[in-house]
N, C-alpha and C positions, 0 to 999 in steps of 0.2 A: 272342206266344209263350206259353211256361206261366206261371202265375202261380204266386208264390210260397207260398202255402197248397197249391197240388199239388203244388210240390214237397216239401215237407214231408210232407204227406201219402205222397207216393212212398213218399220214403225209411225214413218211418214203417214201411209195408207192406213193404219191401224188407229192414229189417228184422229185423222177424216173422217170415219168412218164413223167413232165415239162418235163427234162432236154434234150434237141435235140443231148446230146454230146451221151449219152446211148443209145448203138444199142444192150446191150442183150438185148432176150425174156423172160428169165426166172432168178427169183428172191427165195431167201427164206428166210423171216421171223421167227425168234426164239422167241416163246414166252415158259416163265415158265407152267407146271402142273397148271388148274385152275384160268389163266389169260384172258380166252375168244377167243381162238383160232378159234371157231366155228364161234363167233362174226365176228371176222377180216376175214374169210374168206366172209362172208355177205357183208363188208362194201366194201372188195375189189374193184370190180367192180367199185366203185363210185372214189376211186382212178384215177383210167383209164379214167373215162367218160364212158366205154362200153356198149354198147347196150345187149350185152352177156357173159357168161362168164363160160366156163368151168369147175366144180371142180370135180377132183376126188378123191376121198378116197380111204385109205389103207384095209379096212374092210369094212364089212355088217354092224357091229354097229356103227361105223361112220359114213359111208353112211347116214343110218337110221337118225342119231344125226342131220347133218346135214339138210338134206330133213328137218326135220319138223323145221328146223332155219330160211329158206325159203320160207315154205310152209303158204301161208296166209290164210287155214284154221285153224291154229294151232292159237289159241285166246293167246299163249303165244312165239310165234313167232319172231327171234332177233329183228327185224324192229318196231315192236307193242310195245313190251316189255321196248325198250331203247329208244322211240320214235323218230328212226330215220327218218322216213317217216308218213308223217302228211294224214289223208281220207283213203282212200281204196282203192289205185293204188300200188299195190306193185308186184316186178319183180314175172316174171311167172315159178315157177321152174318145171323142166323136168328131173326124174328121169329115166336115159338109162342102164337098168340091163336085161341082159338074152336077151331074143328074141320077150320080148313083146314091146319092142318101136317100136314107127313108124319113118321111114324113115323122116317126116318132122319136128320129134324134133330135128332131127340133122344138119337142113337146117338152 
């Protein structure tokens, strides 16, 4: 299930997010090697409330890590796996590399 640095971390973000006194945009999170960083980039969003949510990676194989954390074809998928979302309605990810995205993943 979640591990206990993303939950902290959550709640961290969760929040931030309340608080109406916080007017930055941008936050960063320190988690240990092996703590679920990939996770907590998942649960993000739900921090926020957001409908969407941008992430970008430092590398391809992070990238890649990522995408299938997301990705609900992936039968071991963070969402599936930690059962954070219950049926088969899970956020729709969009992988934007090189020149093959479409203009309306980005809308």
């Amino acid at each position: 299930l979640i591990r206990e640095p993303q939950i902290e971390a959550y709640k961290a973000l969760a929040m931030v997010a309340q608080d109406a006194a916080v007017t930055e945009r941008e936050f960063g999170i320190i988690l240990p090697v092996g703590c679920g960083k990939s996770g907590t980039i998942t649960l993000t969003p739900f921090a926020f409330n957001s409908t969407r949510a941008l992430v970008v990676a430092p590398g391809l194989s992070i990238a890649d890590q990522l995408e299938a954390e997301f990705n609900p074809s992936n039968r071991n998928m963070f969402y599936r796996k930690c059962k954070i979302l219950q049926g088969s309605s899970y956020p729709e990810p969009v992988e934007i590399r090189g020149t093959s995205s479409n203009i309306s993943d980005l809308l």
